[in-house]
C-alpha positions, 0 to 999 in steps of 0.5 A: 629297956628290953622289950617283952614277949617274942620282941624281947631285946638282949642288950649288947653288955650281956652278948658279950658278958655271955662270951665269958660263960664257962663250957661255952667259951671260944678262943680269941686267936685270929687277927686281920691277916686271918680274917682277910683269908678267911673272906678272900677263901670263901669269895674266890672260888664260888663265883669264878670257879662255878657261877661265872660261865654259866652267869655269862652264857645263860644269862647276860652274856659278855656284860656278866662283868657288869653284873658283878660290878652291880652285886659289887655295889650292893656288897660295898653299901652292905659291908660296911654295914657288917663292919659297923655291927661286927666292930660294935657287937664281937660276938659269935653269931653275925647278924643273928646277933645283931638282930637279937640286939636290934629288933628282939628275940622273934627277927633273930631267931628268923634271921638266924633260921635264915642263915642256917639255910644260907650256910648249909646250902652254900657248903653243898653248893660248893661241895657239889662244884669241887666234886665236878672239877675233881671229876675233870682233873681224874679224867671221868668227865663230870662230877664224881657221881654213881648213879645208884637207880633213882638216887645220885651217889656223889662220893666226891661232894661227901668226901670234901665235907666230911675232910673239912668237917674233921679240920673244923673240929680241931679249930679255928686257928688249924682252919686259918693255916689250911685256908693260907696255904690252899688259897696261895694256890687258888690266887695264883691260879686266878692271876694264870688265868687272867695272863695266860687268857689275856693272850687268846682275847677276841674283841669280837666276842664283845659284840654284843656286850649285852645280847638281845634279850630272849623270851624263855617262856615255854623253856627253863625261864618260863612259869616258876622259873621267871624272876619275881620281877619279870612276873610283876611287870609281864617281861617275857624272861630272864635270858640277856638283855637287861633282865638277864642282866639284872637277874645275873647280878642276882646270881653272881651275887653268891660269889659275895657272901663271903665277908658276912662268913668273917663277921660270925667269926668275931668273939674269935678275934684278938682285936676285933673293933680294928681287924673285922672292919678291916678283914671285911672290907680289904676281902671285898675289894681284892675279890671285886678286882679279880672277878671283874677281871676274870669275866673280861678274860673269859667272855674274850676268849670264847663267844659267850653261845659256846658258854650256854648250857647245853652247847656242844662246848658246854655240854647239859653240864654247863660251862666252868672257867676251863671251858674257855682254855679247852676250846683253845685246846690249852690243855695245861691251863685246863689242868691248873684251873682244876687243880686250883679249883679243887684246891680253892673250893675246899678253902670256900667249904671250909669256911662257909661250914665254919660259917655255920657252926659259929650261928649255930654255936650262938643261937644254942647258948642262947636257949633258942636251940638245944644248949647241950650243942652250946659245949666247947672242948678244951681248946674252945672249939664246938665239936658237937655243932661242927659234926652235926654240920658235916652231916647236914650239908653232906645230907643235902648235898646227897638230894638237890640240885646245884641250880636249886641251891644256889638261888636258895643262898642268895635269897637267904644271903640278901635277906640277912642283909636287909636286917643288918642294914636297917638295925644300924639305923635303929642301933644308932638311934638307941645306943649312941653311947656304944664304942664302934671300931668303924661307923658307917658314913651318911646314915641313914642314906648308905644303910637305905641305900643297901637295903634297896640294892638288895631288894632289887636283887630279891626281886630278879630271883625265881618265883620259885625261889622265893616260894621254897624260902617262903615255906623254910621261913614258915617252918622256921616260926613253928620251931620258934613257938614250939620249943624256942620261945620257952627254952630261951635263956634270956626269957629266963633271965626277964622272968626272975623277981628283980635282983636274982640271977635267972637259972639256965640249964647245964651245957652239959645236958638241958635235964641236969639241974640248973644252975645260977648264970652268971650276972644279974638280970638285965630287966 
């Protein structure tokens, strides 16, 4: 029975009977090959074009391919946990959905909160990371920025947004050609480096494989700047060691957040009980293998103090993987990783945008944001949520700071995740009926298992991290008791006399007269 009040639960029948809603409908058009892409393009590119030197220079040193095997690990207990809900429950929305199902109104509209600030951020990191490597690759040394007094004009981040803003508003399909194609070059890129770095190896670069640990206190890692965890026990830092380890794992674990990205994509799919498990799974392990092997490349090929920010190699700027191929003078190598990191970074924009739009697509038709944003056009695509994306992230890619935003997707990312986890334990236990394309092995033990890898993640970012996602949280519940809570659709439905079909406002605009929705009331 659903419950009441802010706990309210919308069962899984009625999310996917609401996929069938007139104006609202997406186009089920994407199969397992696409979903593959879709996960491979947004994870190969966030981690090796933009995370993986600074993770290794600041942080852990050569052991930074330890820190991925670990965010790995995390990822391997949480996906499947994401293939299980995702095969389950194919609805537009990811673990916002999920949650709605699970723990009732109030957790998913936090964790639907939660994701528009994951997605958001992600797409201006990457924005911000493309507009640096298209800065090398025209010779201006650094990003594409005007300095315009006390604001930084970053033309090349806004340009990419808005490009990939234009390509989401014509589909998912269009979005999926585009992602083949840039992501073929992106891979063979990746696989150029690996051979071509595989020959400038030093194993003495190795040593030490984990750097001994530095007090940062009084420097960047000092007060806010120290993980929550060095906080707590009194460590004297994050810089090497076995806290930088830990608190490079935390950081590279933004290079896995794409197959969550593929989960928002399942009321699109034409067999979604087989493809998304399998798109989610087969994503993660193609890219495990090629970050693993990335690192050992380039932490061979340069001692990891030439990859320090602020080093003379690495400049205030911080290191990126053509770092390494420029002090070895590898000129041409240098010039095919920007061209392939601009290429596949749009590919990792395109999709965290999309990202965005599908959590945004399902929170408005569900009356927790404004419904009007809920309209599909013809083709089944929401232009309207699509345009309003390109425009908040370029917003926010305009104002911060990489380095501040970065931390910001991981808390987000874990968080999520943490939810989703724990309701495959609650959804076996109150739906046991419910048909799974794939059922996660040994629960409750890998569903536990996950949530207390991902808290350990949680606890090795900034104090300063967690106070920002603290305050977005806090926002985050003013917006859902002052306009959420009462224009909720499925609020609606639970008040009407027994046996009558709630009114719900027009897609069209929420002053039009209401209109009956289709189907009887759950309660």
């Amino acid at each position: 029975m659903p419950g009441t009040g802010i706990w309210r639960t919308k069962s899984i029948e009625q999310s996917i009977q609401d996929t069938d809603e007139p104006g609202t409908r997406l186009k089920r058009q994407l199969t397992t090959r696409d979903l593959i892409i879709f996960g491979v393009a947004v994870a190969v590119g966030a981690g090796i074009f933009t995370v993986t030197a600074r993770a290794a220079g600041d942080l852990a040193g050569p052991s930074v391919a330890i820190a991925f095997l670990i965010a790995a690990v995390c990822c391997s207990l949480a996906v499947m946990c994401y293939a299980e809900f995702a095969s389950t429950v194919p609805v537009a929305g990811s673990s916002y959905t999920f949650s709605y199902a699970t723990f009732g109104e109030f957790v998913a509209w936090i964790i639907g909160w939660d994701l528009i600030l994951e997605f958001a951020l992600a797409s201006a990191v990457i924005s911000k990371g493309w507009s640096l490597y298209l800065g090398d690759l025209l010779g201006m040394s650094g990003a594409t920025v005007i300095d315009l007094g006390p604001i930084e004009f970053d033309w090349g981040a806004l340009l990419i947004v808005g490009a990939v803003t234009g390509v989401l508003a014509v589909g998912a399909k269009m979005s999926s050609m585009v992602s083949t194609v840039v992501t073929a070059v992106k891979i063979t890129v990746v696989l150029l480096v690996i051979v071509v770095g595989a020959f400038y190896i030093n194993t003495s670069n190795y040593s030490p494989y984990l750097p001994e640990a530095q007090d940062k206190a009084g420097s960047t890692g000092g007060g806010l700047s120290r993980t929550l965890f060095s906080v707590l026990t009194g460590a004297d830092g994050s810089t090497y060691g076995w806290y930088g380890l830990l608190a490079a794992a935390s950081l590279v674990f933004f290079a896995f957040i794409g197959f969550d990205v593929v989960s928002t994509t399942a009321e699109e799919t034409k067999n979604p009980q087989k493809s998304l498990p399998r798109g989610i799974l087969g994503s993660l392990a193609i890219v495990t293998v090629l970050y693993v092997l990335v690192t050992l490349v380039l932490t061979g090929m340069v001692p990891y103090t030439d990859l320090q920010t602020g080093s003379a190699l690495a400049g205030d700027g911080g290191a990126t993987l053509a770092t390494a191929f420029e002090a070895h003078g590898i000129t041409w190598a240098q010039t095919a990783i920007n061209v392939g990191a601009v290429a596949g970074l749009t590919t990792v924009v395109m999709v965290m945008m999309m990202g965005q739009t599908r959590v945004l697509f399902a929170m408005s038709r569900d009356g927790l944001l404004p419904r009007s944003l809920a309209k599909t056009d013809r083709k089944g695509v929401p232009v309207r949520i699509t345009l309003i994306v390109g425009l908040l992230v370029a917003a926010i890619t305009a104002i911060f700071p990489i380095s501040t935003l970065e931390e910001m997707v991981n808390i987000g990312t874990l968080f999520a995740f943490v939810l989703v986890c724990v309701g495959v334990i609650v959804l076996r236990r109150t739906r046991p009926d419910l048909k799974r394309g794939f059922r996660v092995p040994l629960v409750p033990l890998v569903p536990i298992l996950a949530v207390l890898a991902c808290g350990w993640l949680m606890l090795n970012l900034a104090v300063e991290t967690w106070i920002r996602f603290v305050v977005w949280m806090v926002l985050g519940v003013a917006v859902y008791f002052a306009y959420s809570r009462r224009h909720s659709v499925l609020g609606r439905r639970l008040a009407a006399p027994a046996g009558v079909a709630a009114a719900a406002p027009s897609c069209d605009a929420e002053a039009e007269p209401e209109r009956e929705l289709q189907g009887t009331s759950p309660g």
